[in-house]
C-alpha angles and dihedrals in degrees: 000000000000081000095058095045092050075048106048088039091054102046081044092053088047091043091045085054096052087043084049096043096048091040081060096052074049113055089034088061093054094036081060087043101054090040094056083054086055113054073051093066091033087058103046086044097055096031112037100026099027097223121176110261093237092060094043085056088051086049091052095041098056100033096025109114109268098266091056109039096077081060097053082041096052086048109046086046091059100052095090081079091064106121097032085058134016120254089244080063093051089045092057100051091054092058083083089080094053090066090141089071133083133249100252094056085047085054087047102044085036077055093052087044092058091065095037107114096002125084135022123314089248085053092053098035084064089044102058091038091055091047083056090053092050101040080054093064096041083050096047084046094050095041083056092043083049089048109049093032096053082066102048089041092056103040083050106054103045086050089054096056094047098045085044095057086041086063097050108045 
């Protein structure tokens, strides 16, 4: 009896890792995805309405999707350091809350920070569209990562507990 519950714990914990590793394909997709949404409604914000930046960060910490908004908060809290440091600076400090991204999209959305604020509305308007361009790759390549490797997460893990408890017993 004792050997079917190590069993059944085992197969449950390799199982619980393929659930957790494809959960996390998942969630960086849709992080991608809202933040995508987001550098829209950030354009047309900035561009079209000509709204300050700080109040564009309080819009997209409260209505951003749920992966994005701690990064809008982080930011827009920290703007009261604005002065003593540079919003790139303050940018940068709010990637931490984006950890499910690579570095490479870090690189991308730190890029678009560095305009932020800083030059003319035209300036910033390209900025933020390229960095869409750029996000939406990075979206279509992790969808496909997310594709192909929920199979193979899946497929591995329940072979591992069961090969595991193979071995055991």
């Amino acid at each position: 009896m004792i050997k079917l519950l190590g069993a059944s714990l085992i197969i449950f914990a390799s199982l619980k890792w393929g659930y957790d590793s494809i959960l996390m394909l998942k969630r960086r997709t849709d992080l991608l995805s809202e933040f995508i949404a987001s550098l829209n409604i950030m354009s047309g914000e900035i561009c079209v309405s000509m709204v300050p930046m700080s109040d564009v960060l309080e819009r997209l910490s409260v209505s951003g999707g749920q992966f994005v908004r701690p990064f809008y908060k982080k930011v827009l809290n920290s703007m009261e350091r604005l002065g003593a440091e540079s919003f790139s600076d303050i940018w940068k400090d709010g990637i931490s809350e984006l950890c499910l991204l690579n570095e490479n999209e870090k690189k991308i959305i730190l890029d678009m920070g560095e305009v932020l604020g800083r030059f003319d509305i035209n300036k910033q308007g390209e900025t933020i569209h390229y960095a869409e361009i750029r996000l939406t790759k990075a979206l279509e390549d992790a969808m496909e990562k997310r594709k192909s490797d929920t199979k193979v997460y899946g497929a591995f893990s329940a072979a591992a507990g069961l090969l595991t408890v193979i071995i055991l017993i």
